[in-house]
C-alpha atoms as an extended CHARMM CRD file, in Angstrom:
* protein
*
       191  EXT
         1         1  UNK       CA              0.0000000000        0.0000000000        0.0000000000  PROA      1               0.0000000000
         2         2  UNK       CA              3.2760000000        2.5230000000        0.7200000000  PROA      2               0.0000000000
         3         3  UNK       CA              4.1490000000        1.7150000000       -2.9800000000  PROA      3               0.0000000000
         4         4  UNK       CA              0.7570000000        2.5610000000       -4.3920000000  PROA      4               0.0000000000
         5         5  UNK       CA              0.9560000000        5.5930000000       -2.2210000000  PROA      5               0.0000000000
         6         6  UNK       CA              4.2790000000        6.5780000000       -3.2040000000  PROA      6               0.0000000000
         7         7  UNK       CA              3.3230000000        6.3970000000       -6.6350000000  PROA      7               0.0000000000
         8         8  UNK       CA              0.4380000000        8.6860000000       -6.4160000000  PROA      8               0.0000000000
         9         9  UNK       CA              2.3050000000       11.5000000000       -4.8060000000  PROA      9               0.0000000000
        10        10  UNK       CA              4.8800000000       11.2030000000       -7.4030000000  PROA      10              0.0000000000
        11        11  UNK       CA              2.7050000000       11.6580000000       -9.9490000000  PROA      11              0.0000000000
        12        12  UNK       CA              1.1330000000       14.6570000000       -8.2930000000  PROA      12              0.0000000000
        13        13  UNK       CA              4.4000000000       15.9650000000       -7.0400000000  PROA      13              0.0000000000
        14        14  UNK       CA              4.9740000000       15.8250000000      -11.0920000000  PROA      14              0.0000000000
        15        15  UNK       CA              2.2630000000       17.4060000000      -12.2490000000  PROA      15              0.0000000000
        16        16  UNK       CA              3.1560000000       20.2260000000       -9.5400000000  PROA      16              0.0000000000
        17        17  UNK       CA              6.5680000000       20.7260000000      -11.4960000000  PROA      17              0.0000000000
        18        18  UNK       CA              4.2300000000       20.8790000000      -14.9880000000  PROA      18              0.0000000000
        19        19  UNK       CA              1.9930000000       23.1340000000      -13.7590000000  PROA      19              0.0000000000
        20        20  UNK       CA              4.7230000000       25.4450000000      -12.2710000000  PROA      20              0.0000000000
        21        21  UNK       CA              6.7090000000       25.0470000000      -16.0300000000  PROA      21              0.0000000000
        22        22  UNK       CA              3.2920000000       26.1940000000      -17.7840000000  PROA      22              0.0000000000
        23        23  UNK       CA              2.1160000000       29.1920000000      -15.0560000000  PROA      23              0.0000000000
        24        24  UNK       CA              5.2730000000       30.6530000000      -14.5370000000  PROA      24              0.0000000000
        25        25  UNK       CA              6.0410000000       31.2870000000      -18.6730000000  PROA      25              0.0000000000
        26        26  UNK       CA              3.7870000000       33.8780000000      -19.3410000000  PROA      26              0.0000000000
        27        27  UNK       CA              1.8250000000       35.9790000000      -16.4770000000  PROA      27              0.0000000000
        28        28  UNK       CA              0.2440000000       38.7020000000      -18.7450000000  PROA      28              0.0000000000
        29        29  UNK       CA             -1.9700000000       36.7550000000      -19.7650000000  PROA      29              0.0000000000
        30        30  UNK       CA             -6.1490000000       37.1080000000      -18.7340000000  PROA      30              0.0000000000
        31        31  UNK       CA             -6.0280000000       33.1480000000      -18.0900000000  PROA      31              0.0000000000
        32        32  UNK       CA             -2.6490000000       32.9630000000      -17.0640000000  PROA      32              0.0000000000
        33        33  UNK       CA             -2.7310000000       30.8600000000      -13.6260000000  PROA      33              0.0000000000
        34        34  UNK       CA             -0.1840000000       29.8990000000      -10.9720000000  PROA      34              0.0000000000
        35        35  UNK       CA              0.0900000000       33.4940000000       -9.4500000000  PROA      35              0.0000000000
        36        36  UNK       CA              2.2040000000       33.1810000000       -6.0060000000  PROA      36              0.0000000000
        37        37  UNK       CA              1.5560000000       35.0410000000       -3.0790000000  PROA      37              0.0000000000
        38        38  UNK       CA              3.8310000000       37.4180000000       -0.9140000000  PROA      38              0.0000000000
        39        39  UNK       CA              3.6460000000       37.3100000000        2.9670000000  PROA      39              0.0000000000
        40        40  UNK       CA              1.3430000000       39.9950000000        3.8980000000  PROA      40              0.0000000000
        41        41  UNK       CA              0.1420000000       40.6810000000        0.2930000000  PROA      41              0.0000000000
        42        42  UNK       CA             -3.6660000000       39.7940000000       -0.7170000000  PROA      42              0.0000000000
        43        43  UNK       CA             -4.2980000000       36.2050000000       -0.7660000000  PROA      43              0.0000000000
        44        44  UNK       CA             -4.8510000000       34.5400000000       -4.1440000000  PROA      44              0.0000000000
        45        45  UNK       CA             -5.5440000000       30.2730000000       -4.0640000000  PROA      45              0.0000000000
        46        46  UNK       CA             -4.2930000000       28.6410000000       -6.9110000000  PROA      46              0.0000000000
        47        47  UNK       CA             -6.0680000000       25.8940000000       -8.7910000000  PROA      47              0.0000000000
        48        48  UNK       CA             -5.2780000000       23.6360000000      -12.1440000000  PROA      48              0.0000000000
        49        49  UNK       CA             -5.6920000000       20.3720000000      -13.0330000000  PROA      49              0.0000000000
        50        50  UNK       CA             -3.5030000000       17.3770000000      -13.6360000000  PROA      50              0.0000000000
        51        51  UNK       CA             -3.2050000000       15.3390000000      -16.8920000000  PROA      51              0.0000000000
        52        52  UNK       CA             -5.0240000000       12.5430000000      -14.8970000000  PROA      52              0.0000000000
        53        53  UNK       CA             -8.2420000000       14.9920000000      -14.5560000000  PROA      53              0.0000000000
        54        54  UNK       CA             -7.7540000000       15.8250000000      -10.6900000000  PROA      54              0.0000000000
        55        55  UNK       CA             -7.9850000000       19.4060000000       -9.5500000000  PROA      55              0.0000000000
        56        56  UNK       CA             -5.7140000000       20.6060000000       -7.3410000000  PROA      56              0.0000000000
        57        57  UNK       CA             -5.7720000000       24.0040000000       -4.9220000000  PROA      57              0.0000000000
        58        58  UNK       CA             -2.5920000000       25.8890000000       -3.5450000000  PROA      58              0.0000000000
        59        59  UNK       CA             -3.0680000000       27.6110000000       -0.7100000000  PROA      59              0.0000000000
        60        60  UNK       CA             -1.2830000000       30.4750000000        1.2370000000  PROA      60              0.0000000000
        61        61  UNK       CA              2.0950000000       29.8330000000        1.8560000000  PROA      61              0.0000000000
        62        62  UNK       CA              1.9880000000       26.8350000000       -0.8460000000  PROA      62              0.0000000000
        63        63  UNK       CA              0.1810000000       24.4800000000        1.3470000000  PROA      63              0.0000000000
        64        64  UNK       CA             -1.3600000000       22.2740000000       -1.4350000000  PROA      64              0.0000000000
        65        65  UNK       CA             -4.3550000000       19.5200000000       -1.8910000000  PROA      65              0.0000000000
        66        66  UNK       CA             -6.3980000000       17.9540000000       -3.7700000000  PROA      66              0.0000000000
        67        67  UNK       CA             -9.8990000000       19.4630000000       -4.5600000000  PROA      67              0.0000000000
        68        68  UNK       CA            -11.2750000000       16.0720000000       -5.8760000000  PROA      68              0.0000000000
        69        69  UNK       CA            -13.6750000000       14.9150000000       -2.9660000000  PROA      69              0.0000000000
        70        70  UNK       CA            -14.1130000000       11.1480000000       -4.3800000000  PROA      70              0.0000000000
        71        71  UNK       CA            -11.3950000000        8.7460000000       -3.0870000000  PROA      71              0.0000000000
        72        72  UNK       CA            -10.5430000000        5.1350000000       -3.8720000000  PROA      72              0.0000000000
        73        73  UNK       CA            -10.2390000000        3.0020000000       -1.1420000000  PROA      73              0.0000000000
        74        74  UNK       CA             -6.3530000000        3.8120000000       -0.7550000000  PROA      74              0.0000000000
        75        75  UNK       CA             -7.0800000000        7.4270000000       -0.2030000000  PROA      75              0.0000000000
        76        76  UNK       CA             -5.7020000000        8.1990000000       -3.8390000000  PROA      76              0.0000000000
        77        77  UNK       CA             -8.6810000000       11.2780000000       -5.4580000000  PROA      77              0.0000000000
        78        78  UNK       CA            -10.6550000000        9.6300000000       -8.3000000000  PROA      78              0.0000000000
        79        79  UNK       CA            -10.2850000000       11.9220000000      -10.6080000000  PROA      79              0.0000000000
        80        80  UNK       CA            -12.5530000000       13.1580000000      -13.5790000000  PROA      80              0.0000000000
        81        81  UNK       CA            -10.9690000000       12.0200000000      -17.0220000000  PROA      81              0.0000000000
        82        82  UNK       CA            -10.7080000000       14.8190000000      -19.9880000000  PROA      82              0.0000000000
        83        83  UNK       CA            -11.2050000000       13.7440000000      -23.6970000000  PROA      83              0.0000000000
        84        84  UNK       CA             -9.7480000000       15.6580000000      -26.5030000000  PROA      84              0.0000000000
        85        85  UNK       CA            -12.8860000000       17.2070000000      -28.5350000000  PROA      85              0.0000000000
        86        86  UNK       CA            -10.9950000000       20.1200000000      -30.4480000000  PROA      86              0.0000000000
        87        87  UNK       CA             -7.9340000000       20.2640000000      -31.9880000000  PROA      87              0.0000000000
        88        88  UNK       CA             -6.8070000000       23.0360000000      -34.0860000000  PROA      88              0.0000000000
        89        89  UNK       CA             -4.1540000000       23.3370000000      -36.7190000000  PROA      89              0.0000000000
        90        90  UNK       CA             -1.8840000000       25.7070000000      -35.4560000000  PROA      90              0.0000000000
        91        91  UNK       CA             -1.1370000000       27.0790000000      -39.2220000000  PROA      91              0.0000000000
        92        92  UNK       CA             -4.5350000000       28.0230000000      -40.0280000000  PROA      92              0.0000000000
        93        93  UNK       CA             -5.1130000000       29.7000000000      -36.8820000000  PROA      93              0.0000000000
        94        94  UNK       CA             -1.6780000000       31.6040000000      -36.3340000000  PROA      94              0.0000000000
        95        95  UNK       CA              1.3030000000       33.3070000000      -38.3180000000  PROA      95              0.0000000000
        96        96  UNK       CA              4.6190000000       31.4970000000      -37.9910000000  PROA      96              0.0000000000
        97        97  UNK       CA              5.7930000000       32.3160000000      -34.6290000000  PROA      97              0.0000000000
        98        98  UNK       CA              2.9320000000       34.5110000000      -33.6960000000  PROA      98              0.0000000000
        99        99  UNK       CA              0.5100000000       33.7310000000      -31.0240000000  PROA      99              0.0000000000
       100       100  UNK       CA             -2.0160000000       36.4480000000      -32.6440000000  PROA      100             0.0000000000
       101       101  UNK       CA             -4.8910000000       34.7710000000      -33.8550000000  PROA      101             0.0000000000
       102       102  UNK       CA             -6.7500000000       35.4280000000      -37.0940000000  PROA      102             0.0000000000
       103       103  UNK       CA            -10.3210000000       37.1660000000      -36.6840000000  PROA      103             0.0000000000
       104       104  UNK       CA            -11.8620000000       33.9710000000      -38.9500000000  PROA      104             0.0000000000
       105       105  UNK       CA            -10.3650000000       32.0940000000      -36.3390000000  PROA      105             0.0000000000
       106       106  UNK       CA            -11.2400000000       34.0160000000      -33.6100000000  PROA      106             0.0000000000
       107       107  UNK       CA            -14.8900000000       33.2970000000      -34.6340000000  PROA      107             0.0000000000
       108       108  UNK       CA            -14.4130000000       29.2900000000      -35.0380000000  PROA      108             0.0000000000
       109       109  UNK       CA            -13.2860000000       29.1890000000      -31.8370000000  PROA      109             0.0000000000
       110       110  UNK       CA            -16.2920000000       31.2970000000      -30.4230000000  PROA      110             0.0000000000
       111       111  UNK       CA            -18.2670000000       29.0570000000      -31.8220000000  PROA      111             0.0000000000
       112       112  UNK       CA            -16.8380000000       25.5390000000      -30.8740000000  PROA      112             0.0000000000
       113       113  UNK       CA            -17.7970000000       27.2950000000      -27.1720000000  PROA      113             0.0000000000
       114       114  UNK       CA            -20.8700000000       28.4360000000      -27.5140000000  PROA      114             0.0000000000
       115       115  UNK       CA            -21.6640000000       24.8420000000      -28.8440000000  PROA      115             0.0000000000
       116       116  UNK       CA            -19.7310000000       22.6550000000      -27.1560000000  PROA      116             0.0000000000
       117       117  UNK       CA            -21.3560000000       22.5840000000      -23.6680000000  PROA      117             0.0000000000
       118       118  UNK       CA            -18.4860000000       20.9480000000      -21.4790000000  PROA      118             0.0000000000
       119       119  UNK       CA            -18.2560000000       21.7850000000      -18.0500000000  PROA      119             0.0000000000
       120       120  UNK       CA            -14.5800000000       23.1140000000      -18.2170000000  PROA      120             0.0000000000
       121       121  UNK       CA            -11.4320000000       22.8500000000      -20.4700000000  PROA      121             0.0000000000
       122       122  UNK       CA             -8.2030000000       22.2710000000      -20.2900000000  PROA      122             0.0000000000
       123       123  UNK       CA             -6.2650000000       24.3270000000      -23.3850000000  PROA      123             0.0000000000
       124       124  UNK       CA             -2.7340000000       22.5290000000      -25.1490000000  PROA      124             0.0000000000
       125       125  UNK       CA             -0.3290000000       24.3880000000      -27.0720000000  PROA      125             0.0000000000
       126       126  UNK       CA              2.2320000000       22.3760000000      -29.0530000000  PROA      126             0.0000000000
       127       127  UNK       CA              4.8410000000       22.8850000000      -31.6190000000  PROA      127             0.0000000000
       128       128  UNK       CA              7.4090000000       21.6550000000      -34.2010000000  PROA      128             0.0000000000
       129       129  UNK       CA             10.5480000000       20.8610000000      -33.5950000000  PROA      129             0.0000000000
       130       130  UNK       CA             12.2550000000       24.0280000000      -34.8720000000  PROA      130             0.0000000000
       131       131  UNK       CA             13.6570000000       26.9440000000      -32.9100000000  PROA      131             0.0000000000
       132       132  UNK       CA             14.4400000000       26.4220000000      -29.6660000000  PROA      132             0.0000000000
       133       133  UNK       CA             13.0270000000       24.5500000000      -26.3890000000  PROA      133             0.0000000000
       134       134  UNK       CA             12.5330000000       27.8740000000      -24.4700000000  PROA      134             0.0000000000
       135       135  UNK       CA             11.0160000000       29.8950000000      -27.4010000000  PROA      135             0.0000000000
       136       136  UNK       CA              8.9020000000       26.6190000000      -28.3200000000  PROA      136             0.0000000000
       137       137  UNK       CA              7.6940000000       26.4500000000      -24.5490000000  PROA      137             0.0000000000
       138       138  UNK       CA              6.1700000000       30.2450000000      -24.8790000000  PROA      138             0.0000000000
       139       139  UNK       CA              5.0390000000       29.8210000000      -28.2190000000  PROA      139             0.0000000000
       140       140  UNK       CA              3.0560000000       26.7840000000      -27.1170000000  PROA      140             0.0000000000
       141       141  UNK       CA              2.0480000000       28.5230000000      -24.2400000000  PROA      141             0.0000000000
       142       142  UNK       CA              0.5610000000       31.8890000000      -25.4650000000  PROA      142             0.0000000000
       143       143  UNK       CA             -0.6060000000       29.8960000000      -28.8600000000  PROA      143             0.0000000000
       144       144  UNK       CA             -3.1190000000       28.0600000000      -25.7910000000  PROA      144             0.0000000000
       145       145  UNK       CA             -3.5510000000       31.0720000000      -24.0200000000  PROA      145             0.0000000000
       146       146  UNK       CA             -4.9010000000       33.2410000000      -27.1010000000  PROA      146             0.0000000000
       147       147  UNK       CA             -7.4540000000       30.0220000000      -27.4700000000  PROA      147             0.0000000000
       148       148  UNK       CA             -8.4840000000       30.1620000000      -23.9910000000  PROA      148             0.0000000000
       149       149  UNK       CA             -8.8890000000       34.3230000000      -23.9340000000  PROA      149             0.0000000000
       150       150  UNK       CA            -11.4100000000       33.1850000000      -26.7720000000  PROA      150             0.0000000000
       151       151  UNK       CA            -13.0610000000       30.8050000000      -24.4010000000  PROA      151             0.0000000000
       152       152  UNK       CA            -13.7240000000       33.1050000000      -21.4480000000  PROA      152             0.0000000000
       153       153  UNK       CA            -15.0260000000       35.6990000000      -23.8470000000  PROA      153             0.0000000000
       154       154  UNK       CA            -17.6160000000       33.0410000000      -24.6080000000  PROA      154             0.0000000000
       155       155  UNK       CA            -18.5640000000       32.2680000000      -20.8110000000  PROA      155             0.0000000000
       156       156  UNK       CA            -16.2590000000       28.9120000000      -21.1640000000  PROA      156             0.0000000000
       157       157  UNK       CA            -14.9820000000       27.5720000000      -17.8870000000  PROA      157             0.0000000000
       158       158  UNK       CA            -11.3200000000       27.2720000000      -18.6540000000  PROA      158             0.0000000000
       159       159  UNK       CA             -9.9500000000       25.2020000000      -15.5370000000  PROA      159             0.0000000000
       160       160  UNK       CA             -6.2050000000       25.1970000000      -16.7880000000  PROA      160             0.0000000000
       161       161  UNK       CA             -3.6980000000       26.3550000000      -19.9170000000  PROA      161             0.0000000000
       162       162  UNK       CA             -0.6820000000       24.5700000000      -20.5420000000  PROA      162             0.0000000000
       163       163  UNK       CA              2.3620000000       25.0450000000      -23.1360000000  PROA      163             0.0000000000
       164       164  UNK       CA              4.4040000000       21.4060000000      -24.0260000000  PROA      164             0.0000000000
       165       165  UNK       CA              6.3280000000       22.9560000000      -26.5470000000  PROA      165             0.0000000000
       166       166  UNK       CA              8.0480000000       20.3480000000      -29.1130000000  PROA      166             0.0000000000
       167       167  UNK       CA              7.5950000000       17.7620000000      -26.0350000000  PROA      167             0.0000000000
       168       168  UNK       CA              4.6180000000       15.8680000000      -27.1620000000  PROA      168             0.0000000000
       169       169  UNK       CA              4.8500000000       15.0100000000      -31.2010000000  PROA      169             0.0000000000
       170       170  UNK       CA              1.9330000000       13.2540000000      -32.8440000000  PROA      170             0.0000000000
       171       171  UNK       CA              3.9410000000       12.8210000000      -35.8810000000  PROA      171             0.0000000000
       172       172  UNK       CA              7.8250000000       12.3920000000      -36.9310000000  PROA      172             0.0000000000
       173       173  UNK       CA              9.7860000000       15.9170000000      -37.0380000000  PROA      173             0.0000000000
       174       174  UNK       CA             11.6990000000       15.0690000000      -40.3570000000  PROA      174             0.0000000000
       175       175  UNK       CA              8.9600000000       15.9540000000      -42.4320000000  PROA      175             0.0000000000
       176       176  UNK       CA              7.2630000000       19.0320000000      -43.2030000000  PROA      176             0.0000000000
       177       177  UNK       CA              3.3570000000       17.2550000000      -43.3010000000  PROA      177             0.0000000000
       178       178  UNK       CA              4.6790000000       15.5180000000      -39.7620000000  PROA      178             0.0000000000
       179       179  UNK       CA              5.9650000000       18.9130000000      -38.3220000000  PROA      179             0.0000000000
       180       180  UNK       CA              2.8310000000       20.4570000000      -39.0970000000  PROA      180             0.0000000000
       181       181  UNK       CA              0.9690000000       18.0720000000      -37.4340000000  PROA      181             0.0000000000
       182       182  UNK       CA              2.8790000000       18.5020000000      -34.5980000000  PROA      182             0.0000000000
       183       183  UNK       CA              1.9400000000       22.4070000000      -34.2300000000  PROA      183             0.0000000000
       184       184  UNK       CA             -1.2400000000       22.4830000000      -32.8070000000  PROA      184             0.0000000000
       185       185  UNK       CA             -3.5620000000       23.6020000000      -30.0560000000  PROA      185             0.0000000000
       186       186  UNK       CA             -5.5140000000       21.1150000000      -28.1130000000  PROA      186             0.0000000000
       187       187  UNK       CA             -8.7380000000       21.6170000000      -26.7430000000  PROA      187             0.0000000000
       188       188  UNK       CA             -9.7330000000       19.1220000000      -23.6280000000  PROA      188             0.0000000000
       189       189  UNK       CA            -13.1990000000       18.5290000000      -23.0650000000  PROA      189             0.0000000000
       190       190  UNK       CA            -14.1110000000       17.8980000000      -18.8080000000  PROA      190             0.0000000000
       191       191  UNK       CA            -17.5590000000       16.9640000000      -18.1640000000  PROA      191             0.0000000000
């Protein structure tokens, strides 16, 4: 049972360093998450939510937990698990290397909100494997970002925004038809 244990709070202790890598790249963002708090400054609680589905909360001081209320019977959160139901194509949505978005796009998105009807989202930015890691990591990023900005304007429930860079292919780099498959925005569906 320490095992199992063990196990889970490595993958959360994980997805703590993820979410940390994704809030902490761009913070001028309107979705932009993961904002710390000073001693003595106003208190602001941090939540996101793991790959697995669980939500987590940070509170003052960093004291952190799970906001997931369902257990299994070795304590570990049962967590709700999110299904991909939007992906875009990062090259008819954005300029090469810009996270603008296009106004045509602007109004797909809008509208893949209003008629979705998901509970929440979870936003994915990806890219090739050109330039480098750090400038791939804030493309990806503010690339998800710009998607979610379009979300809230819709009265979406965007739960969390995360950047993976060139970290998580679909398709082989060596090709131009791969590496375009590979720069994309994914949109999570929780429900």
């Amino acid at each position: 049972m320490a095992d199992y244990f063990t196990t889970g709070l490595r993958r959360a202790l994980g997805s703590i360093a993820i979410a940390a890598i994704t809030c902490t790249s761009v913070a001028t963002t309107a979705v932009a998450q993961g904002t710390k708090t000073i001693r003595g400054a106003e208190y602001k609680p941090t939540i996101w939510v793991d790959p697995d589905g669980c939500q987590h909360w940070v509170m003052d001081d960093g004291a952190e937990g799970y906001m997931t209320p369902n257990v299994n019977r070795h304590g570990i959160p049962v967590c709700d698990h999110s299904k991909l139901c939007g992906m875009m194509n990062a090259d008819q949505f954005f300029a090469s290397g810009s996270y603008r978005i296009t106004s045509q796009g602007r109004a797909r998105l809008a509208q893949f909100f209003q008629q979705n009807g998901s509970d929440a989202y979870i936003i994915i930015g990806h890219t090739d494997s050109r330039g480098s890691d750090e400038s791939n990591m804030k493309l990806s990023f503010n690339r998800a970002a710009t998607v979610a900005n379009v979300g809230v304007s819709t009265g979406a429930n965007i739960v969390d925004v995360r950047g993976y860079g060139e970290r998580m292919p679909r398709a082989s780099n060596k090709t131009s038809v791969g590496r375009a498959e590979n720069r994309r925005v994914e949109i999570m569906c929780l429900n």
